[in-house]
Residue frames as a rotation matrix with the C-alpha (Angstrom) as fourth column:
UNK 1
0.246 0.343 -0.906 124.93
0.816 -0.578 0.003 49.47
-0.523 -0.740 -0.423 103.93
UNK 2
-0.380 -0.381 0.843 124.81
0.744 -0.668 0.033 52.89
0.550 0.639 0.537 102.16
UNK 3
-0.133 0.144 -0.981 124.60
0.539 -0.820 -0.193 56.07
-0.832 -0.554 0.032 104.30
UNK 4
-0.226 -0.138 0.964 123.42
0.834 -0.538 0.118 59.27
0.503 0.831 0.237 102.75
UNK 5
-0.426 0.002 -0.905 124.18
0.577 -0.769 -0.274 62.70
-0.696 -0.639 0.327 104.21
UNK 6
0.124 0.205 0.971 122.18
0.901 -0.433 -0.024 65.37
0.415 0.878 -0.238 102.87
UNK 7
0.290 -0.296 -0.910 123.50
0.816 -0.419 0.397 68.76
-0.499 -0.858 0.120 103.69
UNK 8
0.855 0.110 0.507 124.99
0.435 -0.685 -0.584 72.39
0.283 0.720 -0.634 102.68
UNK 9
-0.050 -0.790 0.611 127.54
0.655 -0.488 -0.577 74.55
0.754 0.371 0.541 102.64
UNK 10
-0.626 -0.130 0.769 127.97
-0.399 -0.794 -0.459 76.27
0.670 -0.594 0.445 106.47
UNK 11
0.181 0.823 -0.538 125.65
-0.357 0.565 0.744 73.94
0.916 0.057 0.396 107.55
UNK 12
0.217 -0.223 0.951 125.30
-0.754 0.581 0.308 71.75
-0.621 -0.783 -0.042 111.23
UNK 13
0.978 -0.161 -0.134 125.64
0.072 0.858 -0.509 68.76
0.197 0.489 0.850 108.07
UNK 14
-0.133 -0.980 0.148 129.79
-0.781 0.011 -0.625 69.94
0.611 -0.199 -0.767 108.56
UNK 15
-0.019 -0.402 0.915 129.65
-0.991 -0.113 -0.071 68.44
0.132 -0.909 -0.396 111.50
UNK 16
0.542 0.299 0.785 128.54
-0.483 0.876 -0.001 65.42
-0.688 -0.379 0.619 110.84
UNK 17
0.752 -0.465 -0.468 130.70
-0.261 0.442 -0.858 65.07
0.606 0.767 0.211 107.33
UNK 18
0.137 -0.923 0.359 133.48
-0.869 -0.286 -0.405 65.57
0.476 -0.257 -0.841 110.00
UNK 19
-0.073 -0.275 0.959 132.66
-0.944 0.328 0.022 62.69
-0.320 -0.904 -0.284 112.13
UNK 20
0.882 0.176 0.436 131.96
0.042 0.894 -0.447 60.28
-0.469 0.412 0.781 109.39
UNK 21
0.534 -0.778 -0.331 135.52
-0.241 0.236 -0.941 61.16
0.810 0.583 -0.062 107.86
UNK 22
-0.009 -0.568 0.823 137.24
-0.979 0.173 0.109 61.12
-0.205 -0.804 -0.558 111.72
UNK 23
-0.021 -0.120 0.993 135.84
-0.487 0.868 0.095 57.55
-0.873 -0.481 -0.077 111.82
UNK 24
-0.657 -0.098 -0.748 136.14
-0.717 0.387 0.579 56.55
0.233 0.917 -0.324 107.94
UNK 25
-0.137 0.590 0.795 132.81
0.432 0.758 -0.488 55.08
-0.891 0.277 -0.359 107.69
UNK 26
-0.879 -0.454 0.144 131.62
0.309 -0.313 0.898 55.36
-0.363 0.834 0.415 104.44
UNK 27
0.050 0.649 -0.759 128.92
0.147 -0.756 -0.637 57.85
-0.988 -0.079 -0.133 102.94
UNK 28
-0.259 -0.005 0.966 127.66
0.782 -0.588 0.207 59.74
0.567 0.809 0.156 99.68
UNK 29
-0.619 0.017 -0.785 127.05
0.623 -0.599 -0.504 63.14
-0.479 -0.801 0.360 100.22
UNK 30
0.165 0.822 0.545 124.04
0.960 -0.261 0.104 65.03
0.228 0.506 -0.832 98.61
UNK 31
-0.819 -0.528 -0.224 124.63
0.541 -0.841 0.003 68.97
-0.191 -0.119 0.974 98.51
UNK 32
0.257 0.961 0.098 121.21
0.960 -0.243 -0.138 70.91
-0.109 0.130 -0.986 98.34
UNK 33
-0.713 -0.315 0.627 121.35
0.524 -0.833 0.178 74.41
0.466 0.455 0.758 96.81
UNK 34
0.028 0.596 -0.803 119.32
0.867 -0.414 -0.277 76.40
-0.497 -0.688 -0.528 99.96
UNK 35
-0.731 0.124 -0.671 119.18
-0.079 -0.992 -0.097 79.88
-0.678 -0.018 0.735 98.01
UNK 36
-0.661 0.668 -0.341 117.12
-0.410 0.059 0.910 78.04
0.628 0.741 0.235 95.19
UNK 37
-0.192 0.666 0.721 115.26
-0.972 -0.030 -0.231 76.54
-0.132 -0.745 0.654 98.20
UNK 38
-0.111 0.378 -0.919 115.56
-0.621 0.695 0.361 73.22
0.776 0.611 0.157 97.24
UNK 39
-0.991 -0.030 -0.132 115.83
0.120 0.270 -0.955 71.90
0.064 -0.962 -0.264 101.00
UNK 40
-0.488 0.867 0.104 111.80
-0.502 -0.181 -0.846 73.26
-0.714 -0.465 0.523 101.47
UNK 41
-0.045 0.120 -0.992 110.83
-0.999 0.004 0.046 71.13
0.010 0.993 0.120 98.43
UNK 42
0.970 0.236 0.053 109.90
-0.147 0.748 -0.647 67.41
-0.193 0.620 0.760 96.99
UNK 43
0.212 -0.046 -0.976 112.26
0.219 0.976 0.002 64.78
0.952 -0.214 0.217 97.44
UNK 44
-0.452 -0.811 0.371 113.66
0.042 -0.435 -0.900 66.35
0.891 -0.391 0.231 100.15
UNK 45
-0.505 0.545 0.669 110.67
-0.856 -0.219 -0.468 66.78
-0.109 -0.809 0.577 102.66
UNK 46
0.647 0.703 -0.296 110.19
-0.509 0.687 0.519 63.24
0.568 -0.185 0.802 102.61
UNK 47
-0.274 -0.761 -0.589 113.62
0.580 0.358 -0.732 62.74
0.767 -0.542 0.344 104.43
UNK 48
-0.753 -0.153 -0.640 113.13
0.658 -0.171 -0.734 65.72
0.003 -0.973 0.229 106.61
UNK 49
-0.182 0.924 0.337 109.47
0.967 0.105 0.233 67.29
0.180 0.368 -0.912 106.50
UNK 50
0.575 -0.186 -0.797 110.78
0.370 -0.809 0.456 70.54
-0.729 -0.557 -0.397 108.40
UNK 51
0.832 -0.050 0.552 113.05
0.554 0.045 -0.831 71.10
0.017 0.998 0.065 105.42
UNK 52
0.739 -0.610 0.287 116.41
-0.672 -0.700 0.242 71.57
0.053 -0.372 -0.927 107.18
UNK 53
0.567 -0.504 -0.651 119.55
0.061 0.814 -0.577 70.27
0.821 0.288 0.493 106.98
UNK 54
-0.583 -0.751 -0.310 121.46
-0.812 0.527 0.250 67.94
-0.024 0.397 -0.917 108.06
UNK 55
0.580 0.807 -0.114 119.36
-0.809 0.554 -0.197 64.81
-0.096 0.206 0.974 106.90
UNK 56
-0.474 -0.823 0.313 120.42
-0.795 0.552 0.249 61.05
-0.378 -0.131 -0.916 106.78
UNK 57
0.715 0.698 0.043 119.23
-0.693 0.715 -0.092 58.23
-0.095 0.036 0.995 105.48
UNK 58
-0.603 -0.751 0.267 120.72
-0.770 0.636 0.051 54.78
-0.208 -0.174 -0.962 106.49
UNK 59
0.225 0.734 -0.641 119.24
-0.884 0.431 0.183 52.25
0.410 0.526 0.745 104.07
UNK 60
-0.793 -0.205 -0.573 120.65
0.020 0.932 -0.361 48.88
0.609 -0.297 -0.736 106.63
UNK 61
-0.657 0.701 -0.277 117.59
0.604 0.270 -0.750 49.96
-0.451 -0.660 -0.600 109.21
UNK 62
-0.403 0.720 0.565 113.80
0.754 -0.088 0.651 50.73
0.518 0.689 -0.507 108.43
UNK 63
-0.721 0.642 0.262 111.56
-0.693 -0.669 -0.268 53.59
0.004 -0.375 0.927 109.15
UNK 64
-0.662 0.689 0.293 108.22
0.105 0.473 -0.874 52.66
-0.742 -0.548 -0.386 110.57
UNK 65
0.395 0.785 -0.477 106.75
-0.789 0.024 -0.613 53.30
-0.470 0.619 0.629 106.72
UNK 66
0.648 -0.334 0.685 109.09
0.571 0.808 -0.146 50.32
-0.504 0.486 0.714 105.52
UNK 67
0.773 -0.607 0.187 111.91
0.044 -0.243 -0.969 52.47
0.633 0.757 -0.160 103.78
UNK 68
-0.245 -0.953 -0.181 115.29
0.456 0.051 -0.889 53.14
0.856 -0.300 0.422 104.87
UNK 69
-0.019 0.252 -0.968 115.73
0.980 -0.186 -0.067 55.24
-0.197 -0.950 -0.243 107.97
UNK 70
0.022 -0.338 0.941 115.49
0.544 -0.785 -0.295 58.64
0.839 0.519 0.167 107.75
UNK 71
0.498 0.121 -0.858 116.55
0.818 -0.393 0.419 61.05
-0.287 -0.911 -0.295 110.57
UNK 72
0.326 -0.301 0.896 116.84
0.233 -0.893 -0.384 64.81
0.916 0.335 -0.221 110.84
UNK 73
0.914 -0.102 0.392 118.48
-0.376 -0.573 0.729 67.03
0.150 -0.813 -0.562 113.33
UNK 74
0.331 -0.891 -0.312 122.55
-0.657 0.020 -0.753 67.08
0.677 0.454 -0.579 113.84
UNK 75
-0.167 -0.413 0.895 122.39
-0.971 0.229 -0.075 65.56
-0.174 -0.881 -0.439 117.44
UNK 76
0.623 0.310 0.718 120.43
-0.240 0.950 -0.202 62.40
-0.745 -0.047 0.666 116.34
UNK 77
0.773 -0.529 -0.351 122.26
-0.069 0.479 -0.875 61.65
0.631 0.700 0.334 113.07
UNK 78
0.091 -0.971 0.222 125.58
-0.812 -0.201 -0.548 61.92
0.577 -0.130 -0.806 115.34
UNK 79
-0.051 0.000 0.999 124.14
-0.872 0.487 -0.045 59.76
-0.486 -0.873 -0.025 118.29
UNK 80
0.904 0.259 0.341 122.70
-0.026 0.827 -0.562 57.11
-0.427 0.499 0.754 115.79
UNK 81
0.679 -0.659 -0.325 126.34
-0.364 0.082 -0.928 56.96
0.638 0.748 -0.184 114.11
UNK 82
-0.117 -0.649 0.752 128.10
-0.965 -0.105 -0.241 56.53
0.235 -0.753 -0.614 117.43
UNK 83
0.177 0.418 0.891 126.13
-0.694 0.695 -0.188 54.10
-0.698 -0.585 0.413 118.23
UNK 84
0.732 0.391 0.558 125.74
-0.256 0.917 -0.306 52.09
-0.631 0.081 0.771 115.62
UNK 85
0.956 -0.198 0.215 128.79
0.273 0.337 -0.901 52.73
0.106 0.921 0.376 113.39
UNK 86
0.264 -0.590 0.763 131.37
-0.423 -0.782 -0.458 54.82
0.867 -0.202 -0.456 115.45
UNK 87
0.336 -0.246 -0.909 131.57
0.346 0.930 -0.124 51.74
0.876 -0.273 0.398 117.80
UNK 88
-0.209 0.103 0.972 131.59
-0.662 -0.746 -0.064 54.32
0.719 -0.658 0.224 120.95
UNK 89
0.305 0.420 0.855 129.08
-0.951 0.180 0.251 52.46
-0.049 -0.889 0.454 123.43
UNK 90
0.400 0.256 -0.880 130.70
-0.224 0.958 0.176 48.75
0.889 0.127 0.440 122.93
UNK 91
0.893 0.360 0.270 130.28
-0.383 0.294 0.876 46.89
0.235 -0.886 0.400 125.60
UNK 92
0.712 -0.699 -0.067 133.94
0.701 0.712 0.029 45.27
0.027 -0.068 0.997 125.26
UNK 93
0.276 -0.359 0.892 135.62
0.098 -0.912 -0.398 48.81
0.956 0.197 -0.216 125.38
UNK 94
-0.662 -0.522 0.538 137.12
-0.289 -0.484 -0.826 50.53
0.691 -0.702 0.169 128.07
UNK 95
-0.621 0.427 0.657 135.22
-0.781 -0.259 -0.569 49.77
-0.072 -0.866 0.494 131.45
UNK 96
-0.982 0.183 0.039 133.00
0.174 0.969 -0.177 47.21
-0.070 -0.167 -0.984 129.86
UNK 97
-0.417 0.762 0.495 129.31
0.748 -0.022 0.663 47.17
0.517 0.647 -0.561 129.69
UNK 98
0.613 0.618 -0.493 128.80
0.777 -0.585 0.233 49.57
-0.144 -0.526 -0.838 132.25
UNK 99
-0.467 -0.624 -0.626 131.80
0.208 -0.766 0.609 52.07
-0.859 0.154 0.487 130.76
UNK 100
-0.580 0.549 0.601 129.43
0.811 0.326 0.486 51.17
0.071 0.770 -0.634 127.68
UNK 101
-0.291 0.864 -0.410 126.77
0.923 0.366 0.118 52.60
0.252 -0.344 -0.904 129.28
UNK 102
0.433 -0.210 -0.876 128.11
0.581 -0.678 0.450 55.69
-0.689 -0.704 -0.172 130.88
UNK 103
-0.893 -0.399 0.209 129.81
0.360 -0.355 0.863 56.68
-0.270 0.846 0.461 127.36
UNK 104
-0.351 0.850 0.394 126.11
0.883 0.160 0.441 56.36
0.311 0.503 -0.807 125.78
UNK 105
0.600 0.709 -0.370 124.50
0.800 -0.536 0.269 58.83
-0.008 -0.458 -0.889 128.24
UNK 106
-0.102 -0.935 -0.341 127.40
0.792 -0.284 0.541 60.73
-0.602 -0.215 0.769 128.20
UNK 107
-0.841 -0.339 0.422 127.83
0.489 -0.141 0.861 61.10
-0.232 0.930 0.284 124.78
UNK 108
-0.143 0.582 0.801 123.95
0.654 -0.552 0.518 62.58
0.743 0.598 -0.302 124.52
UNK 109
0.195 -0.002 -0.981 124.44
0.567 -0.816 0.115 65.19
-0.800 -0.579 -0.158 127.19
UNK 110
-0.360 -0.484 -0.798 127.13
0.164 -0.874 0.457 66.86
-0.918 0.034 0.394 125.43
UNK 111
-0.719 0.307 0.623 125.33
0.643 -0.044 0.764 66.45
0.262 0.951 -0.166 121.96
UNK 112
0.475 0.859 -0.191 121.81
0.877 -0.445 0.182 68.29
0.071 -0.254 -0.965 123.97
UNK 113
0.251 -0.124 -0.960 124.16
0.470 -0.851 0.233 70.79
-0.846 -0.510 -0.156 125.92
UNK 114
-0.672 -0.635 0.381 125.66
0.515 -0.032 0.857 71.59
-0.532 0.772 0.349 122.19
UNK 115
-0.738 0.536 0.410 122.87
0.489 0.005 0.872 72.02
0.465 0.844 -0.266 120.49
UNK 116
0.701 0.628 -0.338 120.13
0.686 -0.466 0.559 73.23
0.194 -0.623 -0.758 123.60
UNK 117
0.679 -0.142 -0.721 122.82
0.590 -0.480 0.650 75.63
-0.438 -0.866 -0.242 125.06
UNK 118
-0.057 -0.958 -0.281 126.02
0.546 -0.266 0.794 76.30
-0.836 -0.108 0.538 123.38
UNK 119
-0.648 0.227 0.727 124.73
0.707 -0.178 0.685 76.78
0.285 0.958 -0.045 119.97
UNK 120
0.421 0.872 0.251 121.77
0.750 -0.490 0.444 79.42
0.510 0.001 -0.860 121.31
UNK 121
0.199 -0.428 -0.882 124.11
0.498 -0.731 0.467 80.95
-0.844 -0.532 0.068 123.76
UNK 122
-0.343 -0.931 0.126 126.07
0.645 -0.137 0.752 81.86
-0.683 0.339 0.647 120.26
UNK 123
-0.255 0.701 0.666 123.20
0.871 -0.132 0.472 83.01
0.419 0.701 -0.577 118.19
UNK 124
0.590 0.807 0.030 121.79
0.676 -0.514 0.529 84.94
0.442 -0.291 -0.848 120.55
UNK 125
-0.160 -0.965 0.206 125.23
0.843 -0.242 -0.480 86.87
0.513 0.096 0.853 121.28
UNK 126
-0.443 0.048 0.895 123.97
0.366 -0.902 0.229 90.08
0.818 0.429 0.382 120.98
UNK 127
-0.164 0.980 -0.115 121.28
-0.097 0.100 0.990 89.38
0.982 0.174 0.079 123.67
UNK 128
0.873 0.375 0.312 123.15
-0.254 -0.197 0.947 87.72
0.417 -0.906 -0.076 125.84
UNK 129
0.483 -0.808 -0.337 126.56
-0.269 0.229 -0.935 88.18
0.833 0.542 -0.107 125.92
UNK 130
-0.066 -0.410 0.910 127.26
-0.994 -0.050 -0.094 87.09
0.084 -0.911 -0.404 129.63
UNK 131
0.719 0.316 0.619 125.57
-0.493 0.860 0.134 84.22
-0.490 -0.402 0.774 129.01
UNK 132
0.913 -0.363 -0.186 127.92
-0.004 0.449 -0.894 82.98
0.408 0.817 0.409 126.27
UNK 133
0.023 -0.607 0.794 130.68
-0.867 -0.408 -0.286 84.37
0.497 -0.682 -0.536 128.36
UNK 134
0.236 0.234 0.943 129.87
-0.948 0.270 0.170 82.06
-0.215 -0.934 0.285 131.30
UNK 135
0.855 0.320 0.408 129.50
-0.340 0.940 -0.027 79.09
-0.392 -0.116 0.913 128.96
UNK 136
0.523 -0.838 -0.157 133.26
-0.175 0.074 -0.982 79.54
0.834 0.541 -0.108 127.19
UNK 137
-0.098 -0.550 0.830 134.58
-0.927 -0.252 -0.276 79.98
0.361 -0.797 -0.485 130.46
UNK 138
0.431 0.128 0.893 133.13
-0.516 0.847 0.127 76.48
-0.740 -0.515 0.431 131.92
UNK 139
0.952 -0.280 0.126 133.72
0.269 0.564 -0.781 74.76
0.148 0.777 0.612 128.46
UNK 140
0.167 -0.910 0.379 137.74
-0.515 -0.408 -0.754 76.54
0.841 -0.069 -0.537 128.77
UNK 141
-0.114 -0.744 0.659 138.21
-0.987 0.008 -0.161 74.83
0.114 -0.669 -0.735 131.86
UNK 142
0.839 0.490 0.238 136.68
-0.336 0.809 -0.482 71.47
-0.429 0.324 0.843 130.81
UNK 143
0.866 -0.445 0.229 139.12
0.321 0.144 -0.936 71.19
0.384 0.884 0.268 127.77
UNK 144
0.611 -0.716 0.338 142.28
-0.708 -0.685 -0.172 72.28
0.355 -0.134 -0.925 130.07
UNK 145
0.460 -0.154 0.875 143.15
-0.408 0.838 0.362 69.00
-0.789 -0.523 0.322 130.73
UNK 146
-0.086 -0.861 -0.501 143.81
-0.755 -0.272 0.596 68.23
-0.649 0.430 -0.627 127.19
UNK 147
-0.793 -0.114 0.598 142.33
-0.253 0.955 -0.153 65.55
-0.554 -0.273 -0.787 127.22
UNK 148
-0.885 0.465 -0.030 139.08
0.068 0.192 0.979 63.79
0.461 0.864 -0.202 125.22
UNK 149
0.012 0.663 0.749 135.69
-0.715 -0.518 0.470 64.58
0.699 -0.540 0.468 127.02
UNK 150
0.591 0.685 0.426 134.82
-0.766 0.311 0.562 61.38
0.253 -0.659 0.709 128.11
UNK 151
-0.220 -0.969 -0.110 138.42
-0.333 0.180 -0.926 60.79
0.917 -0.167 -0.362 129.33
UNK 152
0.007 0.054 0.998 138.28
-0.745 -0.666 0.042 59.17
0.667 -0.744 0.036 133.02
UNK 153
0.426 0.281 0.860 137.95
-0.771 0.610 0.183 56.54
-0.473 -0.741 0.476 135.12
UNK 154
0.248 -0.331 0.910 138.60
-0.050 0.934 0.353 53.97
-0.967 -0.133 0.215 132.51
UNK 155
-0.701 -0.636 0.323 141.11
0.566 -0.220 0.795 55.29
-0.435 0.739 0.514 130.06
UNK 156
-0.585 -0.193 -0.788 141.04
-0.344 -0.821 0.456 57.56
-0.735 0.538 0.414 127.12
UNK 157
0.262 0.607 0.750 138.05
0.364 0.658 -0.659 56.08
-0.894 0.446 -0.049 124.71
UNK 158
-0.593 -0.736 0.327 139.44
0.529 -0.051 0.847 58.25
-0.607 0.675 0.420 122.23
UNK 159
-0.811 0.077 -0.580 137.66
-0.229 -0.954 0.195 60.93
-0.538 0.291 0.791 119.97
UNK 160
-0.797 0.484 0.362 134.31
0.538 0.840 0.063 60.61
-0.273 0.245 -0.930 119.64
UNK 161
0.141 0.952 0.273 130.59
0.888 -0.243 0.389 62.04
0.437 0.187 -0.880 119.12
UNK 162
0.749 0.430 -0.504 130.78
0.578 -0.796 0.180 64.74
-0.324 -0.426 -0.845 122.04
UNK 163
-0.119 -0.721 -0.683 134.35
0.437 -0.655 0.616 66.24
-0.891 -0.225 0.393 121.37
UNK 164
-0.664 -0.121 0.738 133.24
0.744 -0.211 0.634 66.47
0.079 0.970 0.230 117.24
UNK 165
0.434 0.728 0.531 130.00
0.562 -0.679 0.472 68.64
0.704 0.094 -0.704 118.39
UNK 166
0.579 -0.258 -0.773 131.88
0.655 -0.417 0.630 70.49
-0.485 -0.872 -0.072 121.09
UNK 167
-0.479 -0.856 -0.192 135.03
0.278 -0.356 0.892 71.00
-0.832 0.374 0.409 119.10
UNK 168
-0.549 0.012 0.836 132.60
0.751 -0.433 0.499 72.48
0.368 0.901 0.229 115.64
UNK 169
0.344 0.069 0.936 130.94
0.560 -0.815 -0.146 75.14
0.753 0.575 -0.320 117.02
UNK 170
0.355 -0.847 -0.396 133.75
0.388 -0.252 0.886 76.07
-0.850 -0.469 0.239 118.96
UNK 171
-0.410 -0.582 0.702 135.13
0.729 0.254 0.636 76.07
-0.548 0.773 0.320 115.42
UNK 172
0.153 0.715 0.683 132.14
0.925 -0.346 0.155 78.04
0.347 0.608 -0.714 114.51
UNK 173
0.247 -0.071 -0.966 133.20
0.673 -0.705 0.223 81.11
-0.697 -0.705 -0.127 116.89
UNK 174
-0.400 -0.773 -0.492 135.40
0.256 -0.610 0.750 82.83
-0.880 0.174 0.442 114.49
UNK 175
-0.872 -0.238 0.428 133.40
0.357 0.290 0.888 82.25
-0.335 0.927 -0.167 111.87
UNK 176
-0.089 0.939 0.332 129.98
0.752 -0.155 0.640 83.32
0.653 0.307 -0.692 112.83
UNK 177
0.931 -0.031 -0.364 131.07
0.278 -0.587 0.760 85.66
-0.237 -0.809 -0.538 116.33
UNK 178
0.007 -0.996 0.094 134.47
0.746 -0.057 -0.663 86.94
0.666 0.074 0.743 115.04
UNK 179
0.315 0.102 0.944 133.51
-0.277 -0.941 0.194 89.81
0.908 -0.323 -0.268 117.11
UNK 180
0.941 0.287 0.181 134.25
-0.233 0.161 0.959 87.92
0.247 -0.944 0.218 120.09
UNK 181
0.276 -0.933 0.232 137.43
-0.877 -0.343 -0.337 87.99
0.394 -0.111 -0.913 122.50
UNK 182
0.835 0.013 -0.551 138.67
0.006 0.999 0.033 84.56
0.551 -0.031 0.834 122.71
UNK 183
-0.254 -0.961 0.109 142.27
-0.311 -0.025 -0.950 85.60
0.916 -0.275 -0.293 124.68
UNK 184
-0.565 -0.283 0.775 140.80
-0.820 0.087 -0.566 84.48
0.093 -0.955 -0.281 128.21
UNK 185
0.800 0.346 0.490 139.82
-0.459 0.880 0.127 81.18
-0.387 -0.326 0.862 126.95
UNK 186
-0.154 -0.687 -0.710 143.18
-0.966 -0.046 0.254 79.47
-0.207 0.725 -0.657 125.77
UNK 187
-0.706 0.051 0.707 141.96
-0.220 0.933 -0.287 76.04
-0.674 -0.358 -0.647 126.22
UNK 188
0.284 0.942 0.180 139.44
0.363 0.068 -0.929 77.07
-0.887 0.329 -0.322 123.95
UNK 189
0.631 -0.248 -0.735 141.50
-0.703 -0.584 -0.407 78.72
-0.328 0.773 -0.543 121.38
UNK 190
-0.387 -0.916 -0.103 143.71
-0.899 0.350 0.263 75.78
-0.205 0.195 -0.959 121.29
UNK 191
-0.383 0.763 0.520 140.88
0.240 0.626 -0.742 73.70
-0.892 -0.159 -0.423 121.20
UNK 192
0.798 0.602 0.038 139.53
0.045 0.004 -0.999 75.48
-0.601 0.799 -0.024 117.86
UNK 193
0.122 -0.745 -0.656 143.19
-0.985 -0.170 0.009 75.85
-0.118 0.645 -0.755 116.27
UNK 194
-0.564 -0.444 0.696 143.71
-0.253 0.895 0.367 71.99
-0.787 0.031 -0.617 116.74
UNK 195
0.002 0.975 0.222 140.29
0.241 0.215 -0.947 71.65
-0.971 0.055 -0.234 115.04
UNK 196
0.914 0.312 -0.259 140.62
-0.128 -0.383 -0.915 73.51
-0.385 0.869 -0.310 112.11
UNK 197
-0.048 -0.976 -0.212 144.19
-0.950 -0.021 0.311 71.90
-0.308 0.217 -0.926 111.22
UNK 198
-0.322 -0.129 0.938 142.83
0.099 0.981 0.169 68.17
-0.942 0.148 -0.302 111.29
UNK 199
-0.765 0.122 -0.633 142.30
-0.640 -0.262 0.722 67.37
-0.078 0.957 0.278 107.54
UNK 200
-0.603 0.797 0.042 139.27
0.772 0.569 0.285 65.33
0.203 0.204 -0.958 107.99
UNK 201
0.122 0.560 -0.819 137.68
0.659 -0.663 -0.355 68.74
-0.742 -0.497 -0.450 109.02
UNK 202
-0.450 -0.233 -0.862 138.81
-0.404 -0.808 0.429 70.94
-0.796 0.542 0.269 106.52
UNK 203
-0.996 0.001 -0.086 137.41
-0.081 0.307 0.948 68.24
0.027 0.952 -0.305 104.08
UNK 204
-0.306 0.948 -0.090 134.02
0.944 0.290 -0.157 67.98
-0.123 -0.133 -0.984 105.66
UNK 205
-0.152 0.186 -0.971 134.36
0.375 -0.898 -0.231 72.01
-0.915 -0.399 0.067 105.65
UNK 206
0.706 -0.026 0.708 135.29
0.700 0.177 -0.691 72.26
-0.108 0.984 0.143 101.98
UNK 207
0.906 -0.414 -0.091 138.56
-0.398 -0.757 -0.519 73.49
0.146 0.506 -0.850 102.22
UNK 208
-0.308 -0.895 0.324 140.44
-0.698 0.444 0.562 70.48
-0.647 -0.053 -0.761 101.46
C-alpha cells in the first residue's frame, strides 16, 4: 500500500498531513509549487482535474479507469482514511457495529459542517461577521466539555477525523482572521492552543 498526498504550503492538504501523522499511517508527500501554477497543469490534472489541492492517490484500491484511486477534496481524502486506514468505523470498537455506524455518519457531518459552513463562515468574515460569530459560539460550547467530538454514549473513541477538521481551521483563525476577538470563546482558544502544540501538527504545518 503506498499513499500519496499531494499538497502545498497553507493548504486544506495540512490537514490531512496532520491526520495521517496523528494516526502514523504511512505516506509520501508531493509539494506542488502553486505560484508557478503547477497544480493547473499535466500530471497533476489527472489526479485532480479541478487543479486544487489536497489530492490523494491510494494505489491498494482502483479508480473506475483501472489505476490507483485518486480523490480530491479535503473532506473525502479524510473520510476515505478514517475509514479505511484510521480504523474509526470498526465494528469491534466502542458500541459495536451500530457505535460503528453512528461514528461513520457522524464523522461526515462534522467533515460537511467544516468544510460547507465553518470554513465559508471564515472566508466570508467581512460579509458576515455575525454569522461566524454565531458559529464560534455553538462550536465554544460543543468543545467545553473537553472532551473528543464523538465522545458519548459508548466511551471516548479517541481522536479522530471530525476533531482533526474541526480543531485546523479553528487553528486557521489566527492565521487567516487574526482580526478576530477570540476572548469569549475560551473553549475555543484552548481548543486552538492545544492544537498548535501537538507535534504531529506543527510537522504537517512545517514548523517542525
Amino acid at each position: 500500500m503506498t499513499l500519496t498526498l499531494y499538497g502545498a504550503a497553507r493548504s486544506r492538504a495540512s490537514m490531512v498531513r496532520w491526520y495521517l501523522e496523528e494516526k502514523a499511517i504511512p505516506y509520501a508527500f508531493v509539494q506542488l509549487d502553486l505560484k508557478s501554477g503547477e497544480h493547473r497543469h499535466e500530471p497533476f490534472t489527472t489526479i485532480n482535474p479541478f487543479g486544487k489541492v489536497p489530492a490523494l492517490v491510494d494505489d491498494a484500491l482502483a479508480s473506475p479507469d483501472g489505476g490507483p484511486l485518486k480523490l480530491f477534496e479535503s473532506g473525502a481524502i479524510l473520510f476515505h482514511l478514517a475509514e479505511r486506514y484510521g480504523e474509526e468505523f470498526d465494528p469491534q470498537g466502542p458500541g459495536g457495529a451500530e457505535g460503528a455506524a453512528s461514528r461513520r455518519s457522524l464523522t461526515a457531518q462534522w467533515l460537511l459542517f467544516a468544510n460547507a459552513s465553518l470554513g465559508p463562515a471564515m472566508f466570508q468574515l467581512e460579509a458576515r461577521p455575525e454569522e461566524f460569530a454565531r458559529q464560534l459560539a455553538t462550536v465554544d460550547g460543543l468543545l467545553a466539555t473537553g472532551s473528543h467530538l464523538l465522545a458519548g454514549t459508548w466511551g471516548d473513541p479517541g481522536w479522530g477525523a471530525a476533531d482533526c477538521v474541526l480543531q485546523s481551521y479553528l487553528a486557521y483563525i489566527p492565521l487567516f482572521c487574526p482580526q478576530v476577538d477570540l476572548s469569549p470563546y475560551p473553549a475555543v482558544q484552548a481548543a486552538i492552543e492545544a492544537t498548535r502544540n501537538r507535534p504531529t501538527y506543527q510537522k504537517a504545518m512545517g514548523v517542525a
